[in-house]
N, C-alpha and C positions, 0 to 999 in steps of 0.2 A: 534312349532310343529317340531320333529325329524324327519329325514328324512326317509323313508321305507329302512329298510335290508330285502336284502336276506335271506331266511333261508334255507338252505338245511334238506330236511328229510332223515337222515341217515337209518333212518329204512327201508325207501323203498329199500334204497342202498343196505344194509343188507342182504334184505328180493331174491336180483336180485343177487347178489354173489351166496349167496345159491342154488337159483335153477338152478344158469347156473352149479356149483358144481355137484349138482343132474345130467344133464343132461349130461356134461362130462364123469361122472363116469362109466353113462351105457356103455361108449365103454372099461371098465374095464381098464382103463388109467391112473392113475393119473395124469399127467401132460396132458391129454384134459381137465380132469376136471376141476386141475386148470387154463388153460389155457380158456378156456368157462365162469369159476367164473369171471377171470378179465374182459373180455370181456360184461360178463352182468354187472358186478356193474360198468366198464367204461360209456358203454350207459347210464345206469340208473344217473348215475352224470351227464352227458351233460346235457338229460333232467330236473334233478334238475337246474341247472346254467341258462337253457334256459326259462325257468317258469317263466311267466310274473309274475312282484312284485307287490303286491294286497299293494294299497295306505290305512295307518291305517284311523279309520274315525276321524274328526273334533275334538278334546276332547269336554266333554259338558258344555255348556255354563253357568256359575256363577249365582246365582241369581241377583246380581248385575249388570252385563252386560245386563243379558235378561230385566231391569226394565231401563238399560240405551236405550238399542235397539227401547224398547216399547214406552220410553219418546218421544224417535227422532222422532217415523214416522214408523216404516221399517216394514215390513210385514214378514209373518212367513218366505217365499221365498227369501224375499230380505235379511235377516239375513245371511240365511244359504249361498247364494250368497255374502255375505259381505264379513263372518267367514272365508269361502275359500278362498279369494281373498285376505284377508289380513296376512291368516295364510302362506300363498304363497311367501308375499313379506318378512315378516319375515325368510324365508327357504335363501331368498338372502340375504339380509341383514345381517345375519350370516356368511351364505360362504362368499360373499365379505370379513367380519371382519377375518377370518378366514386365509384368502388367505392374507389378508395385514400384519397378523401376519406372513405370512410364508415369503414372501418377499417385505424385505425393501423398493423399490425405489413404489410398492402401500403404503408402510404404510406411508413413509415421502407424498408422494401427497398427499394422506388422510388424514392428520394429518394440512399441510398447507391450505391446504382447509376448512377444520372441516367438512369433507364429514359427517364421522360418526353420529357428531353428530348433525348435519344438517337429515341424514335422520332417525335417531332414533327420534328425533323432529319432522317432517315428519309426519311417521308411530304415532304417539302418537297424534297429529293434526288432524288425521284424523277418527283414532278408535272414539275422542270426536267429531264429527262432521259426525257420518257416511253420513247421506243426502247431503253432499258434496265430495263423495268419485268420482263420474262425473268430479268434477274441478280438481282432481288430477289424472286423468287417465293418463297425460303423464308420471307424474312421475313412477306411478303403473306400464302400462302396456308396458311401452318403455324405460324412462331415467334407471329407476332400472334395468333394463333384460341386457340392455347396460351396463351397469358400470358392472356386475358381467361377462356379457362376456370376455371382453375387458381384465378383470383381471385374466379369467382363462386365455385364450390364451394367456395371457403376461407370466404368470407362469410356462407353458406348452414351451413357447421359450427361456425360459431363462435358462433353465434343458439340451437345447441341445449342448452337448460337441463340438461341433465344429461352432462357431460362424463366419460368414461373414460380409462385411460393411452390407449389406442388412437387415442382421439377425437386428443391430445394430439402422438401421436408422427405420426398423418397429418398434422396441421397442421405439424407440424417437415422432414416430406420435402416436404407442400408450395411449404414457407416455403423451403426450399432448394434445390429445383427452379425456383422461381419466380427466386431469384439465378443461380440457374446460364444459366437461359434468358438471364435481362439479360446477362450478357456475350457469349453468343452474339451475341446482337443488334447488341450495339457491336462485335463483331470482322465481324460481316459490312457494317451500315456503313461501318467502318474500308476493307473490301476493293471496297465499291460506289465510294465516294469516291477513292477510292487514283486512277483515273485521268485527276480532273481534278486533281491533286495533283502527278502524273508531267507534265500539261501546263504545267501553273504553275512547275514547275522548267526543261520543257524552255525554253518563253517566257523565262525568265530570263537561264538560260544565254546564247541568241541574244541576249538585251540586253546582257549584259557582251559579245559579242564586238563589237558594234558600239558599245559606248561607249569600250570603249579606242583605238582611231585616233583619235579624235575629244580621250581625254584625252592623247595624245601631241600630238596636232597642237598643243593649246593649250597644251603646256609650249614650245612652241619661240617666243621672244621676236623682239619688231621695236627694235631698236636707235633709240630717236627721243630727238629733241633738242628744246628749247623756242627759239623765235626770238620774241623782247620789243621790239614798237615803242612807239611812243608812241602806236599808235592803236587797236591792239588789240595780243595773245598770240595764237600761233598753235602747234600742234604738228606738225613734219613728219617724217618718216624722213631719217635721216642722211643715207642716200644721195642724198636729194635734195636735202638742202644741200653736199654735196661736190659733187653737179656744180654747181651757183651759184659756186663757190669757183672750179673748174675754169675757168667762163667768165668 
């Protein structure tokens, strides 16, 4: 999900030039008038800048997602409380990559870490499991918010032209904070994942128990003989050529 732009209505803008123009002019001035125009389309811009940004809605949901949603468990309510929450963390998940592309010393942490791709695996772990989305709420609603903070403000100090030791040693507990968060992140993966991990062993286990009868059974041999006519070869079990013998 793209983040909400501002959009300015320039028409309104337009529409406020004008009439401060109109209203200028009655004092048969031109420069009040113009001086009035800039004054209304100035105002009128504030208020556009100052217009809260109306959030777009959710895009709509695949047919395939909605037949995943409905397999899991989730309810109309809990969906659309999913959809949000995850279209959310993707909004971070971006910026973080975004900011790491912008500077180096996040993109090398992140890169020694495999933050990346630790929480794009994450986020993909969890869309398949929404009914599990409770086990990962520190990541969701805490570790994620932190690592994207952490990285704006490190961004935002490191643009400042005149650097002190101070400036210097923040950016170092940043810098170290920001690793220390990554492996939280990968040990609580590690404990979300852990129990399709446990199933995949259990599944196994049950498959060796029913492959060995099956590899006993095919060590046990059929004793056969070849009988060679002149009109074809044939191959039968012995026993069935002892009793011919027999008659």
């Amino acid at each position: 999900m793209k983040k909400p732009e501002k959009r300015i209505r320039w028409l309104r803008v337009g529409l406020w030039a004008a009439a401060g123009l109109v209203i200028g002019l009655l004092t048969q001035h031109l420069w009040v008038g113009l001086f009035v125009m800039v004054v209304f389309a100035g105002a009128r811009l504030v208020g556009e800048l100052s217009r809260p940004v109306e959030k777009p809605a959710t895009p709509p949901i695949t047919p395939d997602m909605a037949a995943h949603y409905a397999e899991s468990g989730l309810s109309e309510s809990e969906i659309n409380l999913f959809r949000e929450t995850m279209d959310q963390a993707a909004d971070e998940i971006h910026e973080f990559e975004a900011i790491a592309d912008r500077v180096p010393k996040i993109k090398t942490i992140a890169v020694n870490a495999d933050l990346l791709d630790i929480m794009h695996a994450y986020f993909k772990a969890i869309v398949q499991t929404p009914k599990k989305l409770g086990a990962a709420g520190k990541f969701i609603y805490e570790q994620l918010p932190n690592v994207l903070s952490i990285a704006q403000k490190y961004e935002t100090i490191t643009h400042h032209e005149v650097k002190t030791q101070d400036t210097y040693d923040v950016l170092t507990t940043a810098a170290n904070t920001l690793r220390d968060l990554a492996d939280t992140i990968k040990d609580g993966y590690s404990e979300f994942v852990e129990s399709d991990i446990d199933d995949l062993e259990a599944d196994i286990d049950l498959a060796k128990k029913q492959i060995k009868p099956r590899l006993a059974e095919s060590t046990d041999t059929v004793d056969r003989s070849i009988h060679l006519t002149p009109e074809h070869a044939t191959i039968t079990p012995k026993s069935e050529e002892t009793g011919q013998q027999h008659e």
